[in-house]
C-alpha angles and dihedrals in degrees: 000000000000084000091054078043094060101055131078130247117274151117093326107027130057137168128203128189129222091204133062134195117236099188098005107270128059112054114237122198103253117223120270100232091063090037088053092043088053092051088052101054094040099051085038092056091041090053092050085056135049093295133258162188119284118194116196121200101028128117118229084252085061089254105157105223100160129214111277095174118136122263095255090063096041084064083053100053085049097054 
């Protein structure tokens, strides 16, 4: 993971965050729905390409924040 870490943004890496920063400062679980609607059209667009590498849980300043969602929407990201 550090080495995915490492590297920047681009055609065959993503990050997406689970979290998002109303004000700027404290994060806030954001809900699954959006979250599972970001994976899709991530995974969809890299499909379309030449494939990738989506990491779930990091920030776009390589923050790692994890994903704290219960169980039942986990399924549904996954899904």
């Amino acid at each position: 993971m550090n080495r995915l870490l490492a590297r920047d943004e681009g055609q065959f890496l993503e990050f997406k965050s689970a979290h998002e920063r109303p004000g700027g400062v404290r994060l806030k679980r954001r809900k699954a729905a959006g979250v599972a609607r970001d994976i899709a059209e991530t995974l969809s667009a890299m499909a379309n390409a030449d494939g990738g590498t989506l990491l779930l849980g990091v920030e776009d300043d390589k923050t790692v924040t994890g994903v704290d969602h219960p169980t039942a929407n986990l399924k549904a990201m996954r899904a």
